[in-house]
C-alpha positions in Angstrom: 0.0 0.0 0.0 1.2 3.6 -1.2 1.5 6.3 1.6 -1.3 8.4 0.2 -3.6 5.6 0.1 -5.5 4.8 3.3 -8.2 2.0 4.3 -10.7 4.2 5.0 -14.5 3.3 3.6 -15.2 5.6 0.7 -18.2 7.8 1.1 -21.0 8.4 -1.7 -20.8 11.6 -3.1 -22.7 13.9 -1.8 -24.5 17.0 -3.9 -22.9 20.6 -3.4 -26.3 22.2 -2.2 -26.6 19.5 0.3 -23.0 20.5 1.8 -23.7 23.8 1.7 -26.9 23.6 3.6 -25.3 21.2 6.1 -22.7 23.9 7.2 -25.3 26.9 7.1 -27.2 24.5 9.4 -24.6 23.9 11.6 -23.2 28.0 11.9 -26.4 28.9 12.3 -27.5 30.6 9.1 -29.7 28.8 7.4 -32.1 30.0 9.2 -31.1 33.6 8.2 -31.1 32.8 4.8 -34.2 31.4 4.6 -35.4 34.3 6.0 -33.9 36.9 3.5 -35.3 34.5 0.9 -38.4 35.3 2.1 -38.1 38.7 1.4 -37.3 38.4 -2.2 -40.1 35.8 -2.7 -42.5 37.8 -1.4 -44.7 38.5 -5.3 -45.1 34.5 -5.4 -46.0 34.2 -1.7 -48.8 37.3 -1.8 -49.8 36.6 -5.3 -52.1 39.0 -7.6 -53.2 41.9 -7.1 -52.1 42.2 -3.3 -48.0 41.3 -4.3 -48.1 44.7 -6.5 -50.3 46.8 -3.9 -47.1 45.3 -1.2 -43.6 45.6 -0.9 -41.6 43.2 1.4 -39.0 45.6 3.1 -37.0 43.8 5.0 -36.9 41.0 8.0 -35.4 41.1 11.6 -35.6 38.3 14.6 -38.1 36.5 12.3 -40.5 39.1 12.0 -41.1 40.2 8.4 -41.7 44.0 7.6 -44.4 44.9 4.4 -45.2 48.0 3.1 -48.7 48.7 1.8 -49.8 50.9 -0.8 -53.0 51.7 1.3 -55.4 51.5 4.0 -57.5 49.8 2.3 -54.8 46.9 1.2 -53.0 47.1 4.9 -56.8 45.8 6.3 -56.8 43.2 3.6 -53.1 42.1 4.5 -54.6 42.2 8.4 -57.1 39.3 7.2 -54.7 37.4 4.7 -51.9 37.3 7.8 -52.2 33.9 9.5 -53.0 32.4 5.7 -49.4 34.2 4.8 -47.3 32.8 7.9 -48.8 29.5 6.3 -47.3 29.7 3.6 -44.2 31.0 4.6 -43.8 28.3 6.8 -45.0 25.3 5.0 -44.8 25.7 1.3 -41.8 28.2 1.0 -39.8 26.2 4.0 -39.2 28.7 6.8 -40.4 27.8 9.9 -39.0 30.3 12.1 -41.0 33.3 10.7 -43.2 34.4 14.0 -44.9 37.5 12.4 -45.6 39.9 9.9 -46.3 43.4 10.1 -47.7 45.8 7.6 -47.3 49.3 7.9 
């Protein structure tokens, strides 16, 4: 046996994404980049006519930060809010969004 060779079991390859998640995981920001991936999502998570009366500004200690055009929109977004944390929890994969508020 050669010096650079060693008897250890070969693992599978693994997929790059994978890795990367793994040691975002493990530092601790996965969970903040979920969250700013929010923010940039947010026309496909409020869909229609509300994503262009909205504006996702920015996020902070899970809590997620929309601007509304109007009075009139800012009650609608009061209604749609639990059906939006939905989403953003289950279909768009953050779990760790607690709130939103409109303003």
């Amino acid at each position: 046996m050669r010096m650079w060779e060693t008897k250890r079991p070969r693992e599978e390859p693994r997929r790059i994404g994978s890795l990367v998640d793994e040691i975002l995981a493990e530092s601790g920001y996965l969970t903040v980049c979920k969250e700013y991936d929010i923010v940039r999502r947010w026309p496909a998570i409020a869909m229609g006519r509300f994503a262009e009366m909205s504006s996702c500004e920015r996020v902070e200690n899970g809590v997620l930060y929309v601007k509304v055009r109007s009075a009139s929109w800012r009650q609608e977004a009061v209604y749609r809010k639990r059906e939006l944390l939905e989403r953003i929890r289950k279909e768009f994969g953050c779990p760790t969004m607690k709130d939103i508020v409109f303003y």
